[in-house]
N, C-alpha and C positions, 0 to 999 in steps of 0.2 A: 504493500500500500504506500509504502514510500516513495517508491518509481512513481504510482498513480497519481497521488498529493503532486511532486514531482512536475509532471506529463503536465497537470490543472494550470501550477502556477505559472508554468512558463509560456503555459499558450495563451495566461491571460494575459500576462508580462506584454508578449511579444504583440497580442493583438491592440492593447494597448497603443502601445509602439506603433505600427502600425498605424494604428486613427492618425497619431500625431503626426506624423509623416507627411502623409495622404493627402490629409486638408489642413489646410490655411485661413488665420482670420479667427473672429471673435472667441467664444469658449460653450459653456454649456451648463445650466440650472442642475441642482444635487439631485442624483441620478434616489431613485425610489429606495434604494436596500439601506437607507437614511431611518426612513421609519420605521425599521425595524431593530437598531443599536441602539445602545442605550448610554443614553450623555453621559452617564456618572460615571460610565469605565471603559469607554470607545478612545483606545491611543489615536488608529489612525486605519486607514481601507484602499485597498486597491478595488475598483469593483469596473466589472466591463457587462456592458451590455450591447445584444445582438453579436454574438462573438462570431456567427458565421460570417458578418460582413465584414469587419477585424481582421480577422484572419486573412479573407479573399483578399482584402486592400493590402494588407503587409507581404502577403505571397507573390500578388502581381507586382508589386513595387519593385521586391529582392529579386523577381523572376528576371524584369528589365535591366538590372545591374551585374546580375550573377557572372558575367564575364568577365567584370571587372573584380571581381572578389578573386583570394587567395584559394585553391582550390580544395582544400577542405571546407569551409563556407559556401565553395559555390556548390558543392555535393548535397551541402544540407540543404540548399536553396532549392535540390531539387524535388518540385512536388510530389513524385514517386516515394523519396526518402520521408518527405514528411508527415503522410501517411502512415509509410512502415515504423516510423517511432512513436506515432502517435495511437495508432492500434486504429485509427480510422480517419475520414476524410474530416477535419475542422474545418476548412473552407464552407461547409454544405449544412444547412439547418438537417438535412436525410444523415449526414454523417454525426452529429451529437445524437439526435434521437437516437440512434440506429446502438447508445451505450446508454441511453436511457434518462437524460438528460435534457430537458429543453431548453430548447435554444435560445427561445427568447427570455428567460427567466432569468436572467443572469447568471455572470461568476464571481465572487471576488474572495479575496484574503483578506482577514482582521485581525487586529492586533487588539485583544483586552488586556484590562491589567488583570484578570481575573483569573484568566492562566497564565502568566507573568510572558514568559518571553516566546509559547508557541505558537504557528499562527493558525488560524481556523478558517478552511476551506471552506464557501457557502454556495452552495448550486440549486436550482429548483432538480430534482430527483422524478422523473417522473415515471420507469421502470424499472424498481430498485434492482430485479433478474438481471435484465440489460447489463448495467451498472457493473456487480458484482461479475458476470461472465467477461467484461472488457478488463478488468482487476485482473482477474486469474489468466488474462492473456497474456497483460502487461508482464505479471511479476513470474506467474510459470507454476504459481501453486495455487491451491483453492481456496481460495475466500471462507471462514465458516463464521457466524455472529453468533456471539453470548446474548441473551437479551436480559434488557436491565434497565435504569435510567440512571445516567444516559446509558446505552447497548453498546457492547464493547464489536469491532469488526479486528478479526487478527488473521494473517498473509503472511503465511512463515512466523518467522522470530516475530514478526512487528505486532506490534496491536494499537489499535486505534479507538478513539472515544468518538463517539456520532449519536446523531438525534436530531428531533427536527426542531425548527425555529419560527415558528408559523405553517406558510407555505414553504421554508426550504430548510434545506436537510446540511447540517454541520458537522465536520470531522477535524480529529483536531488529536496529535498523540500521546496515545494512553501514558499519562503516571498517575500513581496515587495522589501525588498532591496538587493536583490541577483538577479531580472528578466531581469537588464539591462544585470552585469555581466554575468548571464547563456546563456544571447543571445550572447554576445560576443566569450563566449567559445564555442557557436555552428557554428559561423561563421568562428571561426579559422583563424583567420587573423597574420601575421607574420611567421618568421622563425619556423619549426619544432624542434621539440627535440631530433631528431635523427641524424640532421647537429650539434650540440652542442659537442663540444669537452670534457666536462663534462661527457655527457651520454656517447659517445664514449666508451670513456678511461673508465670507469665502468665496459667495456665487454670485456675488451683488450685480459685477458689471455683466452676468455669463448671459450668454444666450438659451435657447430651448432648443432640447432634445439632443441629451448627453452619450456619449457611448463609451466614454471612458475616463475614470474621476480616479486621481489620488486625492485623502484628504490627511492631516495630522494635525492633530490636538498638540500644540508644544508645550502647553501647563503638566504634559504627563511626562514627561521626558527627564527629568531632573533627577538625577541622582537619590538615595536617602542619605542621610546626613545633613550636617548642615559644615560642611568642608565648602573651598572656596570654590569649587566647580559649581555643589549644588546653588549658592548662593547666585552666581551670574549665572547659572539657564533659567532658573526661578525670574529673575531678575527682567533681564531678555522674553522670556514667557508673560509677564506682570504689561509689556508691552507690545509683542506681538506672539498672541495665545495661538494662532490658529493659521497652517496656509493648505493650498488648495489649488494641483495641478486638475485642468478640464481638457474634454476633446469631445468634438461633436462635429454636427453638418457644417457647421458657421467656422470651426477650427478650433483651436489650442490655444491657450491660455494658463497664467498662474497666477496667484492672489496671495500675497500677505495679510491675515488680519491685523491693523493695529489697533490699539484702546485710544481712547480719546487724548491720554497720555504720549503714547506711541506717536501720533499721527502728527500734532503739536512739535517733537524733537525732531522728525522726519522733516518739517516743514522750515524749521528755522533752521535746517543742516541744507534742504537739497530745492526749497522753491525762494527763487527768487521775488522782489513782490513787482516789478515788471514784464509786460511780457515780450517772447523772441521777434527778433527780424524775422524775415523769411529766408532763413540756410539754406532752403533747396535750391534756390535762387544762383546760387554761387557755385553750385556743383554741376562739373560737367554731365552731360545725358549717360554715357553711356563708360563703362571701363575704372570707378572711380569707388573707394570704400570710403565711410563717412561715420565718425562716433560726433553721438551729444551727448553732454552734459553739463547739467543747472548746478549751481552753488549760490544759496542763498549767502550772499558776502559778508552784509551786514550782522546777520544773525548767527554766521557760521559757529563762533565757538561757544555759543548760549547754548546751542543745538549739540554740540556734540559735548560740551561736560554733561546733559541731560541723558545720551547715551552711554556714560559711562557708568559699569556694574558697579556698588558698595566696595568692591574689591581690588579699585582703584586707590592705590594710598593717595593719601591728602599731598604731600609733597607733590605728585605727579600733576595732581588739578589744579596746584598753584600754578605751575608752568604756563596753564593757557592760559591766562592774563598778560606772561610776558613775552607771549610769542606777539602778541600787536607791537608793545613795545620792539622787539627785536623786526619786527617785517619794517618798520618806520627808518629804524639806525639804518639796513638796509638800501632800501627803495629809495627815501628821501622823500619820502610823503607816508600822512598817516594810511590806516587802514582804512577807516570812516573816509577818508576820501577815495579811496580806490572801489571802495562802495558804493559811492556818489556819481563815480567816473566809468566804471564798468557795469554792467546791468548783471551779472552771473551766467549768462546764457552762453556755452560755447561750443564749439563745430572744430573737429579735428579729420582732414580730408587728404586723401592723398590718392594716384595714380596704381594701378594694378604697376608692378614693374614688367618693361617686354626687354629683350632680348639686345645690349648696345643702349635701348634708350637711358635718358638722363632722370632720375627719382624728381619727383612732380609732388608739389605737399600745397598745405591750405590750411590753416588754422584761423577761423571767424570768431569775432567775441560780441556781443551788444555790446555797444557805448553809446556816450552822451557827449556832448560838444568840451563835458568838463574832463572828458579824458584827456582831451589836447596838451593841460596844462601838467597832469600825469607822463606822456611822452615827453613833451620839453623836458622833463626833469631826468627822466631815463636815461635821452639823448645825451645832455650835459655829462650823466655819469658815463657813459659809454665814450665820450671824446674824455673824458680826462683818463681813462682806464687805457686809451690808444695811445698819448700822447705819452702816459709811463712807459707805455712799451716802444716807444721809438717810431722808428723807421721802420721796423717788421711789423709792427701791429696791424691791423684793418682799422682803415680808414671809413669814416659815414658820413656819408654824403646827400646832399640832399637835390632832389630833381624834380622832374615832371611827367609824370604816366600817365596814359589815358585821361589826361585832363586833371589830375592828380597830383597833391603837394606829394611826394613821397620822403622816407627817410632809404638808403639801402648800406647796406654793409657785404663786404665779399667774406665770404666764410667758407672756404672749398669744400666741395664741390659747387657750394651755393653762392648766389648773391642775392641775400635777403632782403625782401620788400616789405616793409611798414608803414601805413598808410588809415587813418580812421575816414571811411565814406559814408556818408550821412549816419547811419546807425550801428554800422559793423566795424569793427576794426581788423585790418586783413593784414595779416604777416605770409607772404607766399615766397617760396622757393626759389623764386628766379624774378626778372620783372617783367617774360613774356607770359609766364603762369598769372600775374596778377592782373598783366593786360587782359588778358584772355577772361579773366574770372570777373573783372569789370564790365566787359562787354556782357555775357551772358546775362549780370545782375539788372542788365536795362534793357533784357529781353531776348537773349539768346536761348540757343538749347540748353537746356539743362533739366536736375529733376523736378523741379518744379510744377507741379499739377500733375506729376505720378503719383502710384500707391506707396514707392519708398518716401516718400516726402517727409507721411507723416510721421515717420522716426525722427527728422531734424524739425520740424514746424509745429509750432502750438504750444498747450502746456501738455509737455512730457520733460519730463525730468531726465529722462538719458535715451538713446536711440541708437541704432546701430543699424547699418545697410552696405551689402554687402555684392558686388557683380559677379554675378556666375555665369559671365560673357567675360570676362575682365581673368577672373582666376580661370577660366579653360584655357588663356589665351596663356598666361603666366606658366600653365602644367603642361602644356603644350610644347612649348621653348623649353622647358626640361627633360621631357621625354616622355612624361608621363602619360602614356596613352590610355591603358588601363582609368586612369582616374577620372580623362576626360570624358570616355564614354560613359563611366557613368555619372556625372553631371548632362551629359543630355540626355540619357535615358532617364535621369528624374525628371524630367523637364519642369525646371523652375522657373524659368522665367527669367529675364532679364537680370532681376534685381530681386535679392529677399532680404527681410529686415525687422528689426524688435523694434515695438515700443515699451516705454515702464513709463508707467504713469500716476500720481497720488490722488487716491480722493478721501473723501471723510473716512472709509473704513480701512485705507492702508495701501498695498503697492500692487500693481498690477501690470506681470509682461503678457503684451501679447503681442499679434504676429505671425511669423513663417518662426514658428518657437523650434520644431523638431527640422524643418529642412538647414534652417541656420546654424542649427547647432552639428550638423552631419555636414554644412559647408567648410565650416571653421575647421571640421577633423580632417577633411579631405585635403583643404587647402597646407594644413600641420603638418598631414602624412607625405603629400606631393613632394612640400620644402626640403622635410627632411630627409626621405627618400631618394628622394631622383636630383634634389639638391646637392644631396650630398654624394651620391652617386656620381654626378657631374665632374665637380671636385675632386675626385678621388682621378676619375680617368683622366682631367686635365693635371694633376701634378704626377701620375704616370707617363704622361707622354714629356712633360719638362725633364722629368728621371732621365727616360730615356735620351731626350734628346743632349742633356750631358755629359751621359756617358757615352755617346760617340763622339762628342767634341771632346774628350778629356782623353778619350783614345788617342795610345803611340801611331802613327802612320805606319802603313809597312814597309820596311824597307826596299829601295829598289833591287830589283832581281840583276843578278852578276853579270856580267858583261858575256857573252861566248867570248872565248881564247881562240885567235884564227888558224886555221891549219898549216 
């Protein structure tokens, strides 16, 4: 029964997985198996519903990639194979029935604290025959059940606890000291989890009609003792109790709960009280990665002493008083004015690199006209900082771009452009980069009025977008062929990209959550791989190439002696 528990968890794991993948975009309302946990001792749930379609979507997905995998993965990717592991077809509501199991019924794994750390497999049961004949196929012995409450199921050496839960049937492995608790958690006594304002607020922004929910309770999570661990998750918990991975029609999502407490330290650490330029504005269309991120300036260190656990010694929170102090010695202006001068909004952009070309970057910030006077003063330092260095230092100079006061400095590779235009202030890599990024801003291509946009525009607190036209072209120039197919075999689209965003109940990514996150690994693996790959053969061939130059000549051959 272990292989079988086993067999459940991973196919709901993977179906899961799966949804996330698949679709894109908003999240999903707490799926029904809500109403039947019970708030006083629910840690946390995996729970998937309609897993025949789960499944299908994660199969065909790995089906179109499978060339691109290492070939032990691509073996398992085969549907033949995933049948014969699974003892029947999971793709097919015919192939659950056909173990006795409905399909639509749901599956998921629970965590109570009530049998401390095992977890409890819940399925609608709807042949228990079926059920138990697919068991003794999996494992190769036969199934026999004690009855009891709960009834004991034992599969060889193993034995398992089971019973039903309403409509569905819970198994979960036999010990003594978990039978009292497993009967309590069958009985289900007290308030549900889905009256709990916690769980709620976990689904505030989701959409309808979920197919696959993690949720966790973090007020359960904390250690016993009152040692310095337990004290900061308690702590951490006290402000953000609850979060909540979703997937549905609409797509994937995840939520932090925070307490009103929570939400308040969040807000004076990451929302500014202005709102952004238009970033997208500034990014080329097509080939280009781009992160946001908000810092509230002014409020910044009110905001994060408030996030520091009791377990902070006092000496350390004294510090952040005189870290404004020390930013001022610095800078040469206070904080409170960098706060006046910059709005917290900023844009961090750069170029996919191709093959020969020159690294291309973009860093946008909000500002106010009163940052001008914030620059002058940089400026200033940065010429007497040249003038210490001589002759060798870099020199800044000041010119005219695109109709633009500019400041620039040669910095090799680069010569850096600095410049505040009406609300943004733009530092770019070169000063054809920033022409360029000018022009777009008063109407060229760029992302502007795309679906990546809303990672850099509006109130979101951090953003991220990513070219999956940009990194084929990058894996491509490396070698990496394998990789490229399969980014067109997902076919994502041009562009994928998070947003996180705060509202009254706490933080919320959402987004192309799971394709971005399978971008970011491909693009890691590419680098590292066939990067390094690269590398390796070009200082193989320098090897060689000095050791034939390092090579004696041969000597010329002897003269013939005439006869």
């Amino acid at each position: 029964m272990r292989k079988v528990l086993l067999v459940l968890i991973v196919l709901a794991i993977a179906a899961g997985a799966g949804w996330w993948f698949f679709l894109r975009g908003g999240g999903g309302t707490p799926p029904a198996l809500a109403t039947r946990l019970e708030a006083g001792s629910t840690v946390g749930f995996l729970a998937i519903e309609e897993a025949p379609a789960l499944v299908s979507a994660l199969a065909a997905r790995v089906d179109k990639v499978r060339a691109a995998l290492p070939a032990e993965a691509a073996a398992l990717a085969d549907p033949a194979v995933l049948v014969t592991q699974a003892g029947f077809d999971p793709r097919t509501a015919e192939g659950w029935q056909s173990i006795g199991v409905d399909p639509l019924g749901g599956l998921a794994v629970v965590r109570d604290v009530r049998v401390g750390d095992q977890p409890i497999v819940l399925m609608k049961v709807a042949d228990q025959a079926k059920l138990l004949a697919w068991a003794e196929k999996i494992a190769g012995v036969k199934p026999t059940i004690t009855e009891g409450k709960p009834a004991e199921l034992t599969i060889g050496d193993r034995r398992y606890l089971f019973g039903n839960k309403g409509d569905l049937t819970a198994f979960t492995p036999a010990e003594a000291a978990i039978r009292d608790g497993f009967s309590a958690f069958l009985a289900g006594q007290g308030p549900s989890l889905a009256e709990v304002g916690t769980f709620k607020q976990s689904f505030d922004e989701a959409k309808p009609g979920p197919r696959a929910t993690v949720f966790v309770d973090t007020t359960r999570l904390a250690p016993p003792g009152d040692g310095d661990m337990a004290k900061t998750v308690r702590f951490y918990a006290d402000l953000f109790p609850g979060w909540a991975l979703y997937a549905g029609p609409g797509g994937s999502g995840l939520h932090w709960v925070a307490t009103e407490k929570g939400v308040e330290a969040l807000r004076q650490v990451l929302e500014p009280p202005g709102s952004a330029p238009t970033f997208s504005a500034w990014i080329p269309a097509e080939g280009w990665a781009a992160v946001r991120a908000s810092v509230n300036i002014k409020d910044l260190f009110t905001g994060v002493q408030a996030l520091l656990p009791p377990t902070v010694p006092a000496e350390a929170r004294s510090q952040m008083g005189m870290a404004k102090l020390g930013f001022a010695m610095v800078a040469g202006f206070a904080w409170d004015e960098l706060a006046e001068g910059f709005g917290g909004h900023v844009v961090g952009a750069a170029g996919m690199p191709t093959p020969g070309g020159s690294p291309e970057w973009l860093v946008l910030a909000s500002a106010s006209s009163k940052a001008d006077k914030l620059l002058d003063s940089l400026s200033g330092r940065m010429e007497a900082v040249a003038e210490n260095l001589g002759a060798e230092g870099p020199k800044l100079q000041k010119k005219t771009l695109a109709g633009v006061q500019v400041r620039t400095l040669p910095v090799p590779p680069f010569e850096v452009v600095l410049a505040r235009v009406d609300d943004v202030m733009v530092l770019a890599s070169s000063p054809a980069v920033f022409e360029a990024a000018v022009q777009r801003s008063k109407g060229g291509a760029s992302l502007k009025g795309t679906a990546a946009a809303k990672a850099l525009d509006g109130d979101v607190i951090a953003g991220l977008v990513l070219s999956s036209a940009g990194l084929k072209t990058q894996l491509e120039a490396q070698g990496a062929g394998p990789l490229v197919a399969a980014i067109s075999a997902a076919d994502l689209g041009p562009y994928v990209s998070l947003r996180l965003g705060l509202d009254r109940h706490g933080l919320t990514l959402d987004g192309d959550l799971i394709p971005t996150m399978a971008l970011l690994g491909v693009g890691a693996t590419g680098t590292l791989r066939f990067g390094a790959l690269g590398r390796r053969e070009q200082a193989e061939r320098e090897a060689r190439r000095a050791m034939e130059e390092e090579a004696p000549e041969a000597p010329d051959a002897p003269a013939e002696e005439p006869e």
